[in-house]
C-alpha positions as CSV (number, residue, x, y, z in Angstrom):
1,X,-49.2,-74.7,-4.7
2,X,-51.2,-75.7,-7.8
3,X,-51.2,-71.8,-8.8
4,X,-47.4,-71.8,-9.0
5,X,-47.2,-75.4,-11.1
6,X,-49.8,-73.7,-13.6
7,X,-47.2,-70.7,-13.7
8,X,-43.9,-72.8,-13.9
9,X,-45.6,-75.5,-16.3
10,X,-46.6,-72.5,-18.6
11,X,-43.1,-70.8,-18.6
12,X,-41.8,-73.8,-19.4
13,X,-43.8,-74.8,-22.3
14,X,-43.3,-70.9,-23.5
15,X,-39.7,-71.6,-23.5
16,X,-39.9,-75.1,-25.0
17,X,-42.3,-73.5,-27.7
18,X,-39.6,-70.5,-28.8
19,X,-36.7,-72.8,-28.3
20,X,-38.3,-75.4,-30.6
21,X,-39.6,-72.5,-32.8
22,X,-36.4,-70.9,-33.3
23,X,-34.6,-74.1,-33.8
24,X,-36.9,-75.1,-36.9
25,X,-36.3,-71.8,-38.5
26,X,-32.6,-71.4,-38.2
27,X,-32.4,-75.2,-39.1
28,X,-34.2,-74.4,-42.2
29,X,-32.2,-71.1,-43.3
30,X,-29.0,-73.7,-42.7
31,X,-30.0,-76.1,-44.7
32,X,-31.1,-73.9,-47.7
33,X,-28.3,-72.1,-47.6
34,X,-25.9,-74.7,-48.5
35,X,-24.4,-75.3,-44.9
36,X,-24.7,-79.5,-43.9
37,X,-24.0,-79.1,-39.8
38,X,-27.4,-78.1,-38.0
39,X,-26.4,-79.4,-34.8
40,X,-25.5,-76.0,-33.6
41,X,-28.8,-74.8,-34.6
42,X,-31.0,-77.6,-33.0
43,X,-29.2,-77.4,-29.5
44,X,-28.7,-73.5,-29.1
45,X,-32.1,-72.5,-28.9
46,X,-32.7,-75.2,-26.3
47,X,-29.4,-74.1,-24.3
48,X,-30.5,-70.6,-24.1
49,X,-34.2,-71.8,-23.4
50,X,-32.3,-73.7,-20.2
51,X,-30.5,-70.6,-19.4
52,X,-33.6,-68.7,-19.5
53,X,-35.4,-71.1,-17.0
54,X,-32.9,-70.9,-14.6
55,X,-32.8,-67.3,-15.1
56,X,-36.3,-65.9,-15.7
57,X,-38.4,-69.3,-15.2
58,X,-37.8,-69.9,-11.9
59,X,-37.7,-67.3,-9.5
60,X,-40.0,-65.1,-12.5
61,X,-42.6,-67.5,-11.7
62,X,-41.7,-67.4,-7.7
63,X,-42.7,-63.5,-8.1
64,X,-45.5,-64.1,-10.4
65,X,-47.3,-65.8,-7.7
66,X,-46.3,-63.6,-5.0
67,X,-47.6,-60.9,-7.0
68,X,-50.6,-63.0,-7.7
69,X,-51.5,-63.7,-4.8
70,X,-51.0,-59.8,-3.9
71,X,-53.4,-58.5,-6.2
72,X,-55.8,-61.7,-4.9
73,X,-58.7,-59.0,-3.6
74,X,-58.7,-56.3,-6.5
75,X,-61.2,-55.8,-9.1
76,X,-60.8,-57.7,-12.9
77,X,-60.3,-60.8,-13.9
78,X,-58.4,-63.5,-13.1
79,X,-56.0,-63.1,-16.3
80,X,-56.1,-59.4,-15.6
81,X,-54.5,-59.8,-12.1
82,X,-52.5,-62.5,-14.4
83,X,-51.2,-59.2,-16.4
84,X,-50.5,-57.2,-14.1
85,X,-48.6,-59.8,-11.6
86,X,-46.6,-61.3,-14.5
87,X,-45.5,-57.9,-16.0
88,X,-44.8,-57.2,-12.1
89,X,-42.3,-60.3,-12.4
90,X,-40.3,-59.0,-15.0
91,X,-39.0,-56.0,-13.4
92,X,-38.7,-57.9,-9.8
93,X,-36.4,-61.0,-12.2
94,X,-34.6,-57.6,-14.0
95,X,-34.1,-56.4,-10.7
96,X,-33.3,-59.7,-9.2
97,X,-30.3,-60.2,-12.0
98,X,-29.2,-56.6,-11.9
99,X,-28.1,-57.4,-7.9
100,X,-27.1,-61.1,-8.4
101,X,-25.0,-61.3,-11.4
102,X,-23.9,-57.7,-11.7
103,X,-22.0,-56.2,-8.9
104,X,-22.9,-52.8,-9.7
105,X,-26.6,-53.3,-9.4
106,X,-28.3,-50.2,-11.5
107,X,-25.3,-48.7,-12.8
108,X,-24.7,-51.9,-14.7
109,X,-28.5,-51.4,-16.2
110,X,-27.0,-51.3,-19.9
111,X,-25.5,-54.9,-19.5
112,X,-28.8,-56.1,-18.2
113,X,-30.9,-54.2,-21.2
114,X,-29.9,-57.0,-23.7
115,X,-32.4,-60.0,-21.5
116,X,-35.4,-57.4,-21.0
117,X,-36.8,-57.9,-24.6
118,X,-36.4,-61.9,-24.0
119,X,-37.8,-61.9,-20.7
120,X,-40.8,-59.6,-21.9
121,X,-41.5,-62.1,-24.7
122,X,-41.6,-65.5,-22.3
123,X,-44.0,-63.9,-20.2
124,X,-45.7,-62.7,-22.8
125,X,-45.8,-66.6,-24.6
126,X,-46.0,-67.8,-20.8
127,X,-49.0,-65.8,-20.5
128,X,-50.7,-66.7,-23.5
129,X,-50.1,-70.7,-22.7
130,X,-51.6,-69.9,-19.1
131,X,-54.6,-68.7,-20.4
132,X,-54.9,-71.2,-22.7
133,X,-54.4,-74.5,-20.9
134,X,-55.9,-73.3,-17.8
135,X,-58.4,-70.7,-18.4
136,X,-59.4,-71.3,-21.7
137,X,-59.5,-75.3,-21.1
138,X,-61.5,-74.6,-17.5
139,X,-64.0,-72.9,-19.7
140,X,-64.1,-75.5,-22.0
141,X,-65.0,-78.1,-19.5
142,X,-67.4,-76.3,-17.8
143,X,-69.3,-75.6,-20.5
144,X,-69.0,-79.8,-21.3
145,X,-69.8,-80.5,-18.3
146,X,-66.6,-82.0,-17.2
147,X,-65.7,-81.8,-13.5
148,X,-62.1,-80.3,-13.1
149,X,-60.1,-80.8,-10.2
C-alpha cells in the first residue's frame, strides 16, 4: 500500500508541476502581449491537470503497481523495474480509454493518439519525481544516517 501512495503522490506532483509550469508561461506570453484577463490561463492548465488525474493518474498508477509488483523477481534495479512497469501503464491506461470512452475500441485509435504524447510525458515527470523523492531522498538518508520508515 505504501508503494502505490509513492506512485499516486508522484503523478500527482508531476501533474501539479506541468499544470503550474504551463500556467506561468502562458500567463507570461498573456501579459506581454497586451491581453489583461489571465484567468483563463491560470485555471486551464490545472483543469486539464484534473482531467488527466482522473484519466491517467488514477488507474495509470493502479497498473503501475500491478506491473510493479509483476516484475518484483527480475534482474535490475528498482527504478529499472520502475521503467519498464510505468511505460507498461501507459499502454494498459491507452488501452483502458480506447474501451471506456470510445465505443469502437482500436478502430477509434486515431481519437485516442491526441493523449499518448501527454500521458507519455506525466509518466515520464512522474517518474522523475519518484526517483527523486523516494529513491534519491532514501539514498540521501542512508548515507546521513537517518532512519526511514
Amino acid at each position: 500500500m505504501r508503494d502505490y501512495f509513492k506512485i499516486l503522490s508522484s503523478m500527482l506532483v508531476a501533474l501539479l508541476t506541468l499544470a503550474a509550469t504551463v500556467a506561468v508561461v502562458a500567463s507570461i506570453y498573456t501579459l506581454s502581449s497586451g491581453s489583461r484577463d489571465i484567468s483563463e490561463d491560470v485555471f486551464l492548465p490545472f483543469l486539464v491537470a484534473l482531467m488527466g488525474f482522473i484519466l491517467f493518474g488514477i488507474p495509470g498508477s493502479i497498473f503501475w503497481l500491478v506491473f510493479f509488483r509483476a516484475l518484483g523477481g527480475s534482474p535490475g534495479g528498482s527504478m529499472k523495474r520502475h521503467l519498464i512497469a510505468a511505460s507498461m501503464s501507459v499502454v494498459a491506461s491507452m488501452g483502458l480509454s480506447c474501451v471506456l470512452f470510445f465505443r469502437g475500441g482500436i478502430s477509434e485509435l486515431d481519437e485516442v493518439a491526441v493523449f499518448v504524447v501527454p500521458v507519455l510525458i506525466v509518466a515520464a515527470f512522474s517518474l522523475f519525481w519518484y526517483w527523486l523523492l523516494f529513491e534519491k531522498l532514501a539514498a540521501y538518508r542512508r548515507q546521513d544516517g537517518i532512519k526511514s520508515r
